[in-house]
MIGU-312091 format. One record per residue (C-alpha): residue number from 0; chain; x, z, y. Coordinates in steps of 0.2 Angstrom, whole numbers, plus 5000, padded with zeros to 4 digits. Example, Ala and Ser with C-alpha at 12.3 -4.5 7.8 and 13.67 -1.06 7.14 Angstrom:
! residues 2
   dogu   pator     c1     c3     c2
      0       A   5062   5039   4978
      1       A   5068   5036   4995
END
This chain:
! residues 664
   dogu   pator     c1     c3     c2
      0       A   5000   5000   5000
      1       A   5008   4995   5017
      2       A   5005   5007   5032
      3       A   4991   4995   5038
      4       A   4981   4998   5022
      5       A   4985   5015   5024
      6       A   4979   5019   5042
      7       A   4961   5013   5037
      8       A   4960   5023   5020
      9       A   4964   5039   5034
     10       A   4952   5034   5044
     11       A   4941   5033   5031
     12       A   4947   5048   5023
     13       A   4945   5059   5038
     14       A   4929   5052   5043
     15       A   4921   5057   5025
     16       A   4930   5072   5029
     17       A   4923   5074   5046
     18       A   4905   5074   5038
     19       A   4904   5084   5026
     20       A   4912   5098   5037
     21       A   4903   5095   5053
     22       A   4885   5087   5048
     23       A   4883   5094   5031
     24       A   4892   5109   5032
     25       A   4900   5107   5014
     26       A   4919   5103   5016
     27       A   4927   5095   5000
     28       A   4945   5099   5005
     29       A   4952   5113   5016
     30       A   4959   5113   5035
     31       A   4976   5111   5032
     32       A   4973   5095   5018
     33       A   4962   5088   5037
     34       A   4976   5092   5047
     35       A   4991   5086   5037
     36       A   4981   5070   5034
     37       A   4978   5068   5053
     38       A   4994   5070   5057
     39       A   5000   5056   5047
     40       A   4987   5047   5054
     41       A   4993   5048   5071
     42       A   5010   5044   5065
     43       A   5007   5029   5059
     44       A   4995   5022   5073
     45       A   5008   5027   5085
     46       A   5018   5015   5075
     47       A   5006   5000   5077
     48       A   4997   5003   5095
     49       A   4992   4985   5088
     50       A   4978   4992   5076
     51       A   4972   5003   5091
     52       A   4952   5008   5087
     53       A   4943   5018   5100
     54       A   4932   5025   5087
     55       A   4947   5033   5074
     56       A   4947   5051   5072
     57       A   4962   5053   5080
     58       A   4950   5047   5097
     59       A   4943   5063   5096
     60       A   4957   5074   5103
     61       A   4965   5062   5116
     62       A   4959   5063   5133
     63       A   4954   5047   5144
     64       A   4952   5048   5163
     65       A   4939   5036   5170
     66       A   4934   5030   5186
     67       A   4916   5033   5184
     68       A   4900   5032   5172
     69       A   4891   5014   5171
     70       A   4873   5015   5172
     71       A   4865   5006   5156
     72       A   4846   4999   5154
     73       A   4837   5010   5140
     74       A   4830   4999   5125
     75       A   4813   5007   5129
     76       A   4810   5023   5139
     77       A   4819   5039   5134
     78       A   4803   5051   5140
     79       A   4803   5071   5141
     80       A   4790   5079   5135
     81       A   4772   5088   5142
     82       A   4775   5107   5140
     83       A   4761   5121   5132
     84       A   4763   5139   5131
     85       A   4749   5147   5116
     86       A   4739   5145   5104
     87       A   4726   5137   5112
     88       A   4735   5124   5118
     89       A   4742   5119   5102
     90       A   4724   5119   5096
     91       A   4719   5108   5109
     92       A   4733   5097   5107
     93       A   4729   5094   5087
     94       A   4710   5092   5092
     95       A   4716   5076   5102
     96       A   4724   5070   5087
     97       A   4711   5072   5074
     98       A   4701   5061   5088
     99       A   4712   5047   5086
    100       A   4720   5048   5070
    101       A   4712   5053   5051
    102       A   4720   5068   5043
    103       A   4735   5071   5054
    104       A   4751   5078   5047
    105       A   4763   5085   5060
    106       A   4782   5090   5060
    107       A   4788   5102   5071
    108       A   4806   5104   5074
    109       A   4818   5116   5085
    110       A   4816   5110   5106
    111       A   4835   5111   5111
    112       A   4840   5117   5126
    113       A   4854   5105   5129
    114       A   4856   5085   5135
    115       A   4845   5072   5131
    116       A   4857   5058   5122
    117       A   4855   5041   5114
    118       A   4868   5033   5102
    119       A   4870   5014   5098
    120       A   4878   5008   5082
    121       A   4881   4990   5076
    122       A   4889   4985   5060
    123       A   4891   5001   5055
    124       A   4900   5006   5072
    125       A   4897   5020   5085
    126       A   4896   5007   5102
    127       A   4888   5017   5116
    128       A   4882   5035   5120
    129       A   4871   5035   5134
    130       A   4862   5051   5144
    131       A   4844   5050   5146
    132       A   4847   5050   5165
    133       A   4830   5043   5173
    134       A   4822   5038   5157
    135       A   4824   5022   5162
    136       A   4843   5022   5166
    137       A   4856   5032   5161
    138       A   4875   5032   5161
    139       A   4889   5026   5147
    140       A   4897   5042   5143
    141       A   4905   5037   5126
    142       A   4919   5041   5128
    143       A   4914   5061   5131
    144       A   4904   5059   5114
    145       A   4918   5053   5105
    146       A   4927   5069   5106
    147       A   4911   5077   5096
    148       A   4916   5080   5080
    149       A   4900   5080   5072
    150       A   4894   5065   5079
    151       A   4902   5049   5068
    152       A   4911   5037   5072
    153       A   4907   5026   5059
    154       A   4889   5024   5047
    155       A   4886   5016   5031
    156       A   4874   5004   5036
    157       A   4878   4989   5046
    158       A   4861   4985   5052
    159       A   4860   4988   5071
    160       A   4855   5007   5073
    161       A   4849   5018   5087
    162       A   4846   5037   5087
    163       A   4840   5050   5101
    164       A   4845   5068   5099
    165       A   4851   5083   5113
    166       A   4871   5087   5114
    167       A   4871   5106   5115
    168       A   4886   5119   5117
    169       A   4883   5131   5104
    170       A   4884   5148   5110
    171       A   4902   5153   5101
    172       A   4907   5137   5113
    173       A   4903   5144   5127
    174       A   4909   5160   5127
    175       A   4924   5153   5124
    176       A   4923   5141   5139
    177       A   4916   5156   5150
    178       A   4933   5167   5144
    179       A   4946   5153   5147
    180       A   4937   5149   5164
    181       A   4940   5170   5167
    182       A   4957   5169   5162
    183       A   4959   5154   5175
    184       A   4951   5163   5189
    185       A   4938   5149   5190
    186       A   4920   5153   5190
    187       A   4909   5155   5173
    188       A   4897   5143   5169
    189       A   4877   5149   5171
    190       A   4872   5144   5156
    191       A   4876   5134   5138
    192       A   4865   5121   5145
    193       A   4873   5118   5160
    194       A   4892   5119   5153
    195       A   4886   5104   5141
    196       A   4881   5092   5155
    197       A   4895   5096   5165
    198       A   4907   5095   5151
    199       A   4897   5078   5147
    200       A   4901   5071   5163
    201       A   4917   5074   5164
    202       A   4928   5058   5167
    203       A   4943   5067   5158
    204       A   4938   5067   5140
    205       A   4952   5078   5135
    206       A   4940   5091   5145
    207       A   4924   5089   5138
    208       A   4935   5088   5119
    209       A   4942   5106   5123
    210       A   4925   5112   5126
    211       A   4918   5110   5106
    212       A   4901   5103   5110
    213       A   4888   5099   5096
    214       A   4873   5088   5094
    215       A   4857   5087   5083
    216       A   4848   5071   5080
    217       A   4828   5069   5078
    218       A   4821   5052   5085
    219       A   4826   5036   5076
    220       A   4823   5021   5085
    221       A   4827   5010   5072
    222       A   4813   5018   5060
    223       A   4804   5001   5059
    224       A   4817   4991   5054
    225       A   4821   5001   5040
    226       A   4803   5001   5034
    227       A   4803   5021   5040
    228       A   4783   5027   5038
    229       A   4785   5045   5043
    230       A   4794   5056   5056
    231       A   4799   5067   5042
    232       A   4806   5053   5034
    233       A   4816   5047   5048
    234       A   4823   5065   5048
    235       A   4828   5060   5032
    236       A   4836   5043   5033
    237       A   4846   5050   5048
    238       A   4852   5061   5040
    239       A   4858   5049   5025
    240       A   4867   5040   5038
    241       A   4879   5054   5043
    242       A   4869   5059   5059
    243       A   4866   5077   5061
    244       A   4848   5082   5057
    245       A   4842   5101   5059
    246       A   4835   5107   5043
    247       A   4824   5121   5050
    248       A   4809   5107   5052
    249       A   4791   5109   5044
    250       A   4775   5097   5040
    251       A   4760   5104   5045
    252       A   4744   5102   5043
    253       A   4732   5111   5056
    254       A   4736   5122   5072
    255       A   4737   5139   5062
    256       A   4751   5130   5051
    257       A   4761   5127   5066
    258       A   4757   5142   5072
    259       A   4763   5152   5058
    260       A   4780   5143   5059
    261       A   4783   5146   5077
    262       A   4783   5163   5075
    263       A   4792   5161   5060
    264       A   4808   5156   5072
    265       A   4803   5162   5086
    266       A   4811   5179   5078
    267       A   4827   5171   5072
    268       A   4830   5163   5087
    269       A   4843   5175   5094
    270       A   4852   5174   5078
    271       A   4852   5153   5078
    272       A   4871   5149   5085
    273       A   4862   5138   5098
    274       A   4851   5139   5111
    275       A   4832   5133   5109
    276       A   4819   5138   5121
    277       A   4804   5130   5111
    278       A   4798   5119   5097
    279       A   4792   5102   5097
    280       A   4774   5094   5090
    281       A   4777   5075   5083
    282       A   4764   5067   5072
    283       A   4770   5062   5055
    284       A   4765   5046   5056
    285       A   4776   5034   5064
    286       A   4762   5021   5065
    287       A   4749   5032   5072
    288       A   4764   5039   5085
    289       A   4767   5020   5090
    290       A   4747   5017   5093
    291       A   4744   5031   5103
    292       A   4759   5027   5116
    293       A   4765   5035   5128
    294       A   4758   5039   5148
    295       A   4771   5033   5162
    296       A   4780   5051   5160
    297       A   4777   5060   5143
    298       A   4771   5052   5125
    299       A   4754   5057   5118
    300       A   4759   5059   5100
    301       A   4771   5074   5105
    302       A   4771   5090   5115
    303       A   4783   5103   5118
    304       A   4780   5123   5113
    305       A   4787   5135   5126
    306       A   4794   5151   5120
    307       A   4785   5165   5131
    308       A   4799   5172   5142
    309       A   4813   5182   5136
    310       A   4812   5202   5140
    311       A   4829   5212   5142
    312       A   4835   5226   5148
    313       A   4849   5229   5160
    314       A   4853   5244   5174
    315       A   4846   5242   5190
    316       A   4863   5245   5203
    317       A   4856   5245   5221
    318       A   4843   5237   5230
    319       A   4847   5225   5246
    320       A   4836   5218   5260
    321       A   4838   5201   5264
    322       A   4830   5194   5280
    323       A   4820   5176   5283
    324       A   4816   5165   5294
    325       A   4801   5172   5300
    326       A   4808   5189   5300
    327       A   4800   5193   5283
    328       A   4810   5209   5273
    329       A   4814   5204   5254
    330       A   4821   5217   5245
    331       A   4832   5211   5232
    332       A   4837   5221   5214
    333       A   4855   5222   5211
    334       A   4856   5222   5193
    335       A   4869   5225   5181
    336       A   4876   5207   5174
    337       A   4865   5203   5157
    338       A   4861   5186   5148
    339       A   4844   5179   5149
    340       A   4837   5165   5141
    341       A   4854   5158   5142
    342       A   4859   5161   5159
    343       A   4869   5178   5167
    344       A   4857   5187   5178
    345       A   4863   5200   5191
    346       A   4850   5197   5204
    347       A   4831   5197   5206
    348       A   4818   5199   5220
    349       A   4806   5212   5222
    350       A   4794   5207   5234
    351       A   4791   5222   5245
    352       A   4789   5240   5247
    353       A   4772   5239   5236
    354       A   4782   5231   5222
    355       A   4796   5243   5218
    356       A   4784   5258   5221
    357       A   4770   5251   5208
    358       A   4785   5246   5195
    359       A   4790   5265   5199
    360       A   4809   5259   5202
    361       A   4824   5269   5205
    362       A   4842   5267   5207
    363       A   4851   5268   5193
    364       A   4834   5265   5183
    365       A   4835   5256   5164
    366       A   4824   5240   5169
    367       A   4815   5226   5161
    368       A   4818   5210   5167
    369       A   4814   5192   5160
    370       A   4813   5174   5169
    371       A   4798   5168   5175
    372       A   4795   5150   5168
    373       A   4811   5153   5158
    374       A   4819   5149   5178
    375       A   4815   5163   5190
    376       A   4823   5181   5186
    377       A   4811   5194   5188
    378       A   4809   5214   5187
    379       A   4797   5217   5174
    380       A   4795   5236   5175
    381       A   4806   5250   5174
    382       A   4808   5261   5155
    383       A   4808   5282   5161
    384       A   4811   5287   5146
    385       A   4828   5282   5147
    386       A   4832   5290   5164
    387       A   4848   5304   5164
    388       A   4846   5312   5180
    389       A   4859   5302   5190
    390       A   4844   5291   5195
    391       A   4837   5291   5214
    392       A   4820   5285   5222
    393       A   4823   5271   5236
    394       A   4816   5275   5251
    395       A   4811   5258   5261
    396       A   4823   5256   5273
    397       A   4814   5256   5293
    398       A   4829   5244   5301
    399       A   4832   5229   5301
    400       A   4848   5227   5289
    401       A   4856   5214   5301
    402       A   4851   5218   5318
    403       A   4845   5236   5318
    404       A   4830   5234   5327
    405       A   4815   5243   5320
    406       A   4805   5236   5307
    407       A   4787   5232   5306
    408       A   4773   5231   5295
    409       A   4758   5223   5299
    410       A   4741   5228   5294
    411       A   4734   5220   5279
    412       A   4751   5216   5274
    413       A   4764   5220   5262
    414       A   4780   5213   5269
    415       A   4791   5223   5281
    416       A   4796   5212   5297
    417       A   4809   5209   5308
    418       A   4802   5204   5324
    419       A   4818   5202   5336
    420       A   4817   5184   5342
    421       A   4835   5184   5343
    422       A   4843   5194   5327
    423       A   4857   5184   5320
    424       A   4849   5182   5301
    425       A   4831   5175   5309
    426       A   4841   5163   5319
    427       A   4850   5156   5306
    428       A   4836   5154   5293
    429       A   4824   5147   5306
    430       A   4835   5133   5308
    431       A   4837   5129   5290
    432       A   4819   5126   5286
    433       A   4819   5116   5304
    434       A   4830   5104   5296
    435       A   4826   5107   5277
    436       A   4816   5090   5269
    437       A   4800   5096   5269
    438       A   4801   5099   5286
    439       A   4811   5089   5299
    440       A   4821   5080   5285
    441       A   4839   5081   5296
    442       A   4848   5075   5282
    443       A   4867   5081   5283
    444       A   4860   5097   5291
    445       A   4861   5106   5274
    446       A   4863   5126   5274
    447       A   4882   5128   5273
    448       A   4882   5115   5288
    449       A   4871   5126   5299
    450       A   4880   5140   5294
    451       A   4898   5135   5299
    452       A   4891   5129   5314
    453       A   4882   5144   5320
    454       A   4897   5155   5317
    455       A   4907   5141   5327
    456       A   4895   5145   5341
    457       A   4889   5126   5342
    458       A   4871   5132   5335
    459       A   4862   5147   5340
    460       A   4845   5140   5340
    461       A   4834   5126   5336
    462       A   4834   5118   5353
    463       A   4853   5117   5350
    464       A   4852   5103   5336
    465       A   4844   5091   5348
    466       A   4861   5093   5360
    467       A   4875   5094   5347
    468       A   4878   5078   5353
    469       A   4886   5084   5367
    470       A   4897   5093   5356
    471       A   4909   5078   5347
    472       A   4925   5085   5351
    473       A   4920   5103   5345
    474       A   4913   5098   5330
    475       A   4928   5084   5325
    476       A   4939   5099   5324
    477       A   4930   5110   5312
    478       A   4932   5106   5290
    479       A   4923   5091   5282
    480       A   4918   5083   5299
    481       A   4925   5065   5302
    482       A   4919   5051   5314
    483       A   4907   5042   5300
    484       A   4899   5061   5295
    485       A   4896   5065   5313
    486       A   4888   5048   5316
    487       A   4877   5050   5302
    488       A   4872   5069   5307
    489       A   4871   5061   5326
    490       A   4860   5048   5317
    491       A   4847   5060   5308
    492       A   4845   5071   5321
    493       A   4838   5057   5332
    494       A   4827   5048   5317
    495       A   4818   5068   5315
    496       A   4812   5066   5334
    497       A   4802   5052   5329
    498       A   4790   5063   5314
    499       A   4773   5069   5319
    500       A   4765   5083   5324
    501       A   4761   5090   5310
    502       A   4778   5090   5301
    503       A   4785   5098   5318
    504       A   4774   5112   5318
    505       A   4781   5115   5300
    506       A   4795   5116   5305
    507       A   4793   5127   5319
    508       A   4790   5142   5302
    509       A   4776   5148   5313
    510       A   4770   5163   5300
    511       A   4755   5158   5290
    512       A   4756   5142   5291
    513       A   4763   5131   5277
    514       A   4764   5112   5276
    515       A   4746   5109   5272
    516       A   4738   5120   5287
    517       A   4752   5112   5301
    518       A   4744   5094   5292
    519       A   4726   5101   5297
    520       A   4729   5107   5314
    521       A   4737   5090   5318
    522       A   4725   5083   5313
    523       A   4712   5093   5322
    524       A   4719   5091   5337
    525       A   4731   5079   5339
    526       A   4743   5084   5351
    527       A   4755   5102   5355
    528       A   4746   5103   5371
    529       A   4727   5103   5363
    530       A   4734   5113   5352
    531       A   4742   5126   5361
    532       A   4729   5129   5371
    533       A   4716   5134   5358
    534       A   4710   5151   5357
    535       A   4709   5159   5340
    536       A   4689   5156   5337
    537       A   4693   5137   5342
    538       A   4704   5138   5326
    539       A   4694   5149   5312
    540       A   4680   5134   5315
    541       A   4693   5124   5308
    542       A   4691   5124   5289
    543       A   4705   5129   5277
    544       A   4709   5141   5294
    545       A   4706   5158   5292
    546       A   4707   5174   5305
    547       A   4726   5179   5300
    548       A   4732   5160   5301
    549       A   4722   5158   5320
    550       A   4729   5175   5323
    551       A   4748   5168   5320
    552       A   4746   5152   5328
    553       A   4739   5160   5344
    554       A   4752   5172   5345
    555       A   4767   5161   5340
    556       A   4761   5151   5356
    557       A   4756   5166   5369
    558       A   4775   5170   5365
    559       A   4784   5164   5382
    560       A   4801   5161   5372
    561       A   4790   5149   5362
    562       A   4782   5140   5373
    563       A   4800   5137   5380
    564       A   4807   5132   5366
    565       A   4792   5118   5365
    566       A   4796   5112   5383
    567       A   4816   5108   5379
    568       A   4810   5099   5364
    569       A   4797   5088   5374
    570       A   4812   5087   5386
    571       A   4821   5082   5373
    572       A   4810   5067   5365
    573       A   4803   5077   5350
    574       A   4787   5067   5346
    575       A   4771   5078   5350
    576       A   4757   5068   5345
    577       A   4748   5066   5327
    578       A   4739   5049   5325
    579       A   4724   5053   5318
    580       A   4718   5046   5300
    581       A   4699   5045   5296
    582       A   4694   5054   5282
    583       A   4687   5040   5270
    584       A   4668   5047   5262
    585       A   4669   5049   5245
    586       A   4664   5061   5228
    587       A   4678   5072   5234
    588       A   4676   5075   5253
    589       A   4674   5092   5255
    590       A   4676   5098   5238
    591       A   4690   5109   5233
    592       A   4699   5100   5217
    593       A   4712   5107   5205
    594       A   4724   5096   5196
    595       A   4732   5098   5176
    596       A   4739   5089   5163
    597       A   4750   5074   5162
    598       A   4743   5059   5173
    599       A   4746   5043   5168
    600       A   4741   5031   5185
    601       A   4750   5046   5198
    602       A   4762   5061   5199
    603       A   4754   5076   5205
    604       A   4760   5074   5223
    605       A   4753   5057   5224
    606       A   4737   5062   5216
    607       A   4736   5078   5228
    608       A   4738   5065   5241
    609       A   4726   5051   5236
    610       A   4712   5067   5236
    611       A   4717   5070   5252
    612       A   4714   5056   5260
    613       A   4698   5058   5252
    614       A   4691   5072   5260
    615       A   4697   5084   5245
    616       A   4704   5102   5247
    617       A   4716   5101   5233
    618       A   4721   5121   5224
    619       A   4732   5125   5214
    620       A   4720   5137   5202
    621       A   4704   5139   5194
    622       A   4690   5151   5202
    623       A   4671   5152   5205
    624       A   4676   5143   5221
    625       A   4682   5127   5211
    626       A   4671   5112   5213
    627       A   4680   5100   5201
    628       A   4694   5100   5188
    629       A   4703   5083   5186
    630       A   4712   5081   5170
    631       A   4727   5070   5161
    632       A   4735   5074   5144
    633       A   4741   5089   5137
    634       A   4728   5099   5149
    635       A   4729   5116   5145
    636       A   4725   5134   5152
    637       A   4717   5128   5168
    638       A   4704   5115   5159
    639       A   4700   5130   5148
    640       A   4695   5141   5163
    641       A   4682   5129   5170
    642       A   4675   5126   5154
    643       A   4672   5142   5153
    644       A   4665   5144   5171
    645       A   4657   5128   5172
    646       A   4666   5119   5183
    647       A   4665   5101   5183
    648       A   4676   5093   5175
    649       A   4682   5074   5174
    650       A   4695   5065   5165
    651       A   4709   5052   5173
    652       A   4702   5039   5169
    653       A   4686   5042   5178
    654       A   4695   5050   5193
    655       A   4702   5033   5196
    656       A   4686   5023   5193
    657       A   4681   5035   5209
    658       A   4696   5033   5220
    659       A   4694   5013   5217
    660       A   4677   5014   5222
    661       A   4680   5024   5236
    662       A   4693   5011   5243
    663       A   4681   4996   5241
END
């Protein structure tokens, strides 16, 4: 055998090698026969650069820096899925599919919490890895999932194949990575989720290779082809060809079934070596998946089980107060540093005085905490039984932490206040939502930026953004400013003069009034002026206005410092006027509308606005006070509730026959 022969039987070698270790778990030989072999593998291809393959084992541990990722057109769409939360929900979601399909079987699998990934083989070679990016495209990051050792290179089967799966960091990974990151004096990465995307887009593929990710496969696009009939038996032929399939999987028949095994690995999760924060809901049939199809955003024949938040405890180290924008308190738990739901936690809000009293919260207390939504840490309750003695009640401070003024609470009210116009914290904040998108969409007026100008004494107030441009020479000598970044901040502060009424008066964080009640009263009235001069019963006539709004909008405009403040902006060019849009009569004008499930024709936003313009008053939860319920797919928990209240109900496809009607 020549040493050309010879470096293909390694390859071969160590790829069989390879799978039995990482897919199957059930090595043949021991490490050291792998790593003598690989050795003499790299020997010899050093030898004949000539018979260089991108996809030979010893690919895995060499690094390659790239430029950048190339974006790549999915075969077909690479969709997420519509999330559920109980029981009833997975009832309702195996009603609609006993509707459309006789005798459904389902499988339900592990939902990963990692990076959505899709593989490309031809000839029995590994070609491309893509990410799922926007579904529609996403970028070429083979050469990070070549350094995946469970992930092969090479398939027996030379028919064109593709596969779908998540690329996860297993937990022992990330530990690992979070100590080498210590030891380096660099920051630790949040979570396992987050370490495998970053380490997935890295362009130096010796860095994602040090950092041990894994993958798990579960959708085979090529299951036609290969005369698949089942999900569970894609699973299977997957698997045949050296991907890596999960075995904790079940066919079920009904709800209970699946049911039954949810809570059957909801218990071992924490024991699992990799993160999952749900399960997923297929049909069996690939034929009946194939038929019912997909909406624009999620596919019918599938839905995603949420695990109910996880609840830990940790030691509650101090509390802090944080000041906003409209001078609002926030107290803020410092906790001591513990691992939820994948993520380190050391922070959570409190909400107010009322909160930390009811929750019976002290320093030094043992407390509950869990994410909400699996995002949002939170303080569950505190656990007195395990109190020692060294803990001590928090008394609300009555100062403002940043200024020193007194605080304020207002009756009716819960939050403590700041009410000096001109403390430092306010200021700064105010200008933030100023320029934040939702409000006056200054673009390259981001926090930090704000922030390093305030302290260079540039910015002290929102009148000052409309005259940094008299400030060029200042601002060219401070950190990441050059003449193309000025321009473009000089740019978007000029284009924000030009947005309407209602967006300014967003933007002005006048308490009370959010987005949707600034977009009423510009609407009402047109212009600063009309509106400024209202008195407060003017304003409660106004519906969706109520006393403690007309109260805030009166006394934001009574306030001599804001009046002033609205006669440098006029000075300045700032738009004051709202054109007026006729509300178009239709089946929703003047009914209050709440939106859930998937919707196939718009996203909620769109939807929200489309009911808008149609005289709607669109909430975001069911009540008594609910006129209608407009539903997609996977509608859950609020379609319940106004069954049960008798609310109207209509589906999509109705809701769009109305909207066409309505704009004939």
């Amino acid at each position: 055998m020549n040493e050309q022969e010879r470096i293909f039987e390694l390859r071969k070698i160590l790829e069989q090698y390879s799978v039995e270790y990482y897919v199957y778990d059930d090595p043949s030989v021991p490490d050291q026969e792998y790593d003598r072999l690989l050795e003499e593998l790299q020997h010899l291809e050093a030898k004949h650069p000539e018979l260089y393959d991108a996809n030979s084992p010893t690919q895995r541990i060499i690094g390659k820096v790239l430029d950048g990722f190339e974006k790549v057109t999915h075969t077909s769409l690479m969709l997420s899925l519509a999330d559920i939360f109980n029981l009833d929900e997975i009832r309702q979601f195996c009603e609609r599919m006993e509707q459309s399909v006789d005798d459904p079987e389902y499988v339900v699998e592990c939902k990963y919490d990692g990076l959505a990934m899709s593989l490309t083989y031809e000839n029995g070679q590994f070609v491309r890895a893509v990410t799922r990016g926007d579904g529609t495209v996403g970028e070429d990051v083979s050469n990070n999932v070549r350094t995946i050792a469970s992930i092969p290179m090479h398939i027996p089967d030379n028919r064109p194949v593709e596969v779908r799966g998540e690329v996860f960091m297993p937990k022992k990974s990330f530990e690992e990575l979070n100590e080498r990151q210590k030891a380096e004096g660099k920051p630790a990465f949040a979570n396992p989720r987050n370490a495998a995307a970053g380490s997935i887009r890295q362009l130096d593929s010796g860095i994602c290779a040090k950092r041990k990710l894994d993958a798990y496969w579960y959708y085979f696009q090529s299951a036609e082809a290969f005369g698949v009939l089942t999900q569970e038996e894609a699973l299977e032929t997957m698997s045949k060809l050296h991907f890596k399939v999960n075995p904790i999987r079940r066919v079920c028949k009904n709800a209970d079934e699946i049911w039954a095994f949810i809570q059957e690995i909801a218990a071992q999760r924490e024991q699992l070596p990799y993160e999952i924060d749900g399960m997923v809901i297929k049909l069996n049939s690939l034929a009946d998946s194939r038929r019912l199809g997909t909406t624009v955003k999620v596919p019918r024949y599938a839905i995603a089980y949420k695990f109910p938040a996880e609840e830990v405890q940790t030691r509650l180290l101090d509390i802090n107060l944080t000041v906003g924008r409209t001078g609002k308190i926030t107290p803020n738990a410092v906790l001591e540093p513990v691992r939820v739901a994948g993520t380190m936690v050391q922070a959570a809000t409190l909400h107010n005085e009322d909160q930390i009293a009811q929750k019976d919260l002290r320093i030094h207390d043992i407390v509950v905490i869990h994410k909400a939504g699996d995002i949002i840490p939170e303080v569950v309750r505190s656990v007195p039984e395990r109190r020692d003695g060294s803990q001590v009640p928090y008394v609300f401070p009555d100062h403002c932490p940043v200024c020193g003024r007194k605080l304020v609470r207002l009756p009716g009210e819960a939050a403590h206040y700041c009410i000096n116009p001109d403390c430092q914290a306010r200021v700064v904040e105010s200008m933030i939502h100023f320029a934040s998108r939702d409000a006056m969409d200054i673009d390259s007026l981001g926090d930090k930026k704000i922030e390093q100008l305030h302290e260079a004494g540039l910015l002290d107030s929102i009148e000052d953004i409309y005259e940094l441009k008299d400030h060029r020479e200042e601002i060219s000598q401070l950190p990441g400013y050059q003449t193309k970044s000025i321009d473009k901040l000089f740019d978007s502060i000029e284009a924000s003069k030009k947005q309407p009424l209602g967006i300014l008066l967003f933007g002005l964080g006048i308490r009370q009034v959010g987005k949707k009640a600034a977009m009423t009263l510009a609407q009402h009235y047109g212009s600063m002026d009309a509106l400024m001069a209202a008195k407060k019963e003017d304003l409660t006539s106004i519906r969706d206005i109520g006393d403690i709004t007309a109260e805030s909008v009166t006394a934001f405009f009574s306030d001599e410092h804001n009046r002033r403040l609205i006669d440098v902006l006029k000075a300045d060019g700032l738009n004051m006027i709202q054109e007026k849009t006729e509300t178009k009569r239709s089946r929703f004008t003047g009914k209050t509308v709440v939106l859930t499930g998937s919707l196939e024709r718009y996203t909620r936003n769109e939807a929200k606005k489309v009911l808008e313009e149609l005289g709607a008053n669109v909430t975001s939860s069911v009540s008594k006070k609910t006129d209608l319920v407009i539903y997609g797919t996977a509608a859950g928990s609020k379609l319940t509730k106004a069954q049960q209240l008798n609310v109207e109900t209509m589906p999509e496809e109705e809701f769009i026959q109305e909207v066409e009607n309505a704009e004939e």
